[in-house]
N, C-alpha and C positions, 0 to 999 in steps of 0.2 A: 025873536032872536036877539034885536038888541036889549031888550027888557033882560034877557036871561044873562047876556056879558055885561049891564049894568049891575046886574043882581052880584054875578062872581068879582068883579071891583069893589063893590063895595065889604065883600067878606073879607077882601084882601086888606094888611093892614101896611104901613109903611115900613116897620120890622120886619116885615116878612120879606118883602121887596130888596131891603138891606143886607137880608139873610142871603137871599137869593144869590145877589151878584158878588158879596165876599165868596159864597160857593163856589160859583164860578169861577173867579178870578183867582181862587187858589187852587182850582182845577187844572184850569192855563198854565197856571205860572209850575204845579208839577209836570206837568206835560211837557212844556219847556224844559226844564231840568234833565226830564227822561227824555226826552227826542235830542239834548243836544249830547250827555250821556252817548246816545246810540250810532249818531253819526258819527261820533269821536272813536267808537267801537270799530263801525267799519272805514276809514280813515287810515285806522292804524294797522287796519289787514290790508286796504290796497298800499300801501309805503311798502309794505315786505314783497308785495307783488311787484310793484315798479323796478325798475331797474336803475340804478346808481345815479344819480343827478337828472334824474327826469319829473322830482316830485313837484317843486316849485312851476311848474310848468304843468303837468298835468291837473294843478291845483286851480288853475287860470285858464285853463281851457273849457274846464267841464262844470266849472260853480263860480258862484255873483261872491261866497267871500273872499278873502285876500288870505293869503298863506300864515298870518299868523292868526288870523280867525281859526285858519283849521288847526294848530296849534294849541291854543284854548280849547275846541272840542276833544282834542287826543289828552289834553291836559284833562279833563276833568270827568271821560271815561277811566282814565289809571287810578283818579281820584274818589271815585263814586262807584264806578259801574260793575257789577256782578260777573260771578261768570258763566252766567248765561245770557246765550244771544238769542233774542226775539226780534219779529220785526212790529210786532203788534203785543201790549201786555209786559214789553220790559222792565225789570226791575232792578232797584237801584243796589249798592250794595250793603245799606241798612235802612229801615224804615226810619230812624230819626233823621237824615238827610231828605225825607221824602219833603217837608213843607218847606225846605227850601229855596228861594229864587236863582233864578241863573246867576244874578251879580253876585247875590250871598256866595251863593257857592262858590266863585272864581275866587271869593276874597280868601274863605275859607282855605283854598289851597295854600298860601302861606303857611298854613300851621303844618306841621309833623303830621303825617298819614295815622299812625300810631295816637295820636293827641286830639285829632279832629273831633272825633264822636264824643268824645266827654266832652271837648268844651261846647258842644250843641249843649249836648242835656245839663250841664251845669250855666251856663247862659240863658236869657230870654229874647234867641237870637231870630224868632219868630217874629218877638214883638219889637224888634231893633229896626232900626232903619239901615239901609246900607253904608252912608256915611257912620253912625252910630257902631257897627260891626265892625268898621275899618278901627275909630277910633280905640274900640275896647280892645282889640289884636294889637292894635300899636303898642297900648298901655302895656298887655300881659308879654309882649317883645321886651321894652323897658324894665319891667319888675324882673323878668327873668336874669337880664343882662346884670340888672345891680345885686342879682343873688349870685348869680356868677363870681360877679367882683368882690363880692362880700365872701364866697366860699376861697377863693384866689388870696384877698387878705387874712383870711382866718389863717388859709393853708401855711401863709408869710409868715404869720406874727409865731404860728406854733412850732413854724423851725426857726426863728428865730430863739424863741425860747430856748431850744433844744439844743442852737448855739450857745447860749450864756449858758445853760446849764453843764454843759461839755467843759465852756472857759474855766466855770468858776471850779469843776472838780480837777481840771489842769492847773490851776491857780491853787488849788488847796496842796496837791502833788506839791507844785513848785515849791509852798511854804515850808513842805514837811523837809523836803528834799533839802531844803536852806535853812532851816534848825538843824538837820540834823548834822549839815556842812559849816555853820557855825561851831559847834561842839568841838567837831575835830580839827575845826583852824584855832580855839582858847582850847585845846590840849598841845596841839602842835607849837602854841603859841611860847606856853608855860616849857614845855621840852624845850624849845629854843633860849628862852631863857636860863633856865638851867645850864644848858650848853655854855652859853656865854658865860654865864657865873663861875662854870666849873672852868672855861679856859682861863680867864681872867686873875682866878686861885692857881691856876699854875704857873702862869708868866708871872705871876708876884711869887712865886716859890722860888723859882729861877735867877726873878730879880735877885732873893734875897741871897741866895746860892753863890751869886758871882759878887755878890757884895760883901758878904759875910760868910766866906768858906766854910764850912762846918762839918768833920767826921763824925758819919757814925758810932756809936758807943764800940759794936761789934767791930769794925773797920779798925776802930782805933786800938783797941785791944788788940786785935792781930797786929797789927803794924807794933805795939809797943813789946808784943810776943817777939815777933821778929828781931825787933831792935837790941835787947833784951840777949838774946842768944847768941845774934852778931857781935854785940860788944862783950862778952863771957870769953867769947875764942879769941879774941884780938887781947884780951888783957893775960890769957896762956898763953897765946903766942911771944905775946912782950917779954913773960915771966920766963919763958924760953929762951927765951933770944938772950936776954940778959943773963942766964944761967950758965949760957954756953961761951957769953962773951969773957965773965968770969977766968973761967977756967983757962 
């Protein structure tokens, strides 16, 4: 008997051995995942059974963890788990959270529900350490936030644009609108001169008028018509008068 388990050690090689217990221990550590999944499952069907402020309490009566222990396992059935309930054979709610660790996964929950499963399969979150997993979520937190900030500037700088573009078509308005009100203040300008010019020819008309009296040809003519006619009758009258005085 021992000849024959000497014989089976010896076929055995140390890679195998190594095979062996990575097998394992990534056995465990899904089993983990899926058991704590499961309890989180029914957890969060007795909360809807209790009655209103008796959860914390019933938490601490009946289980070794502490109330935000159970918190983490309802956390990471919402996160993970199917919707089917087993008590033996459950499954998770994608096969690429199955190689998972429990830490991995709690960290995982930070990301978006919706965002999770890609960044498994685009990561090597397998081959990552749990510290390692924290750091690259921190990073893709940060890139996200400066793409924010970057789309938030873009969104600035292109209404800003939109304002100088608005200005400058207000500003070109303004120029038209002030050519074209130049125009009319060097035409109103020239009328106004004009005006003055012309008043200026009449008040020297006037000057000249009250300096230098002067009849028109026509005016004069009648007045010398007049004059003319009136002195005709007054020199028959004389002729009269002297005729009569005669006699």
């Amino acid at each position: 008997m021992e000849n024959q388990m000497t014989e089976l050690r010896c076929e055995r090689s140390i890679d195998m051995v190594v095979t062996e217990i990575k097998t394992i221990c990534e056995q465990v550590r899904q089993y983990v995942l899926v058991s704590a999944v499961e309890i989180g499952r029914r957890l969060v069907e007795a909360k809807e059974m209790l009655p209103h402020g008796s959860w914390g309490a019933w938490i601490t009566e009946n289980f070794e963890f502490s109330h935000r222990q159970a918190n983490l396992f309802m956390e990471l059935f919402e996160g993970y788990g199917s919707d089917q309930a087993t008590l033996f054979g459950a499954e998770l709610k994608s096969q690429t959270f199955s190689n998972l660790s429990y830490t991995k996964a709690l960290k995982l929950l930070a990301l978006p529900e919706e965002e999770r499963e890609n960044f498994v399969k685009e990561n090597d979150v397998d081959g990552m350490s749990t510290r390692e997993l924290e750091k690259v979520i921190k990073e893709r937190d940060e890139a996200l936030k400066k793409a924010e900030e970057t789309d938030a500037l873009r969104a600035e700088i292109t209404e800003n644009e939109e304002n100088i573009k608005a200005l400058k078509e207000e500003r070109e308005k303004f120029d038209t609108e002030k050519e074209a009100l130049s125009g009319e203040v060097e035409e109103l300008k020239k009328k106004l001169e004009k005006a003055k010019q012309s008043e200026k020819n009449a008040k020297e008309k006037v000057k000249n008028l009250q300096e230098n009296p002067e009849i028109p040809e026509e005016v004069m003519e009648k007045i010398t018509k007049e004059a003319s006619e009136k002195a005709f009758e007054e020199v028959i009258d004389i002729i009269a008068k002297s005729k009569k005085e005669s006699k």
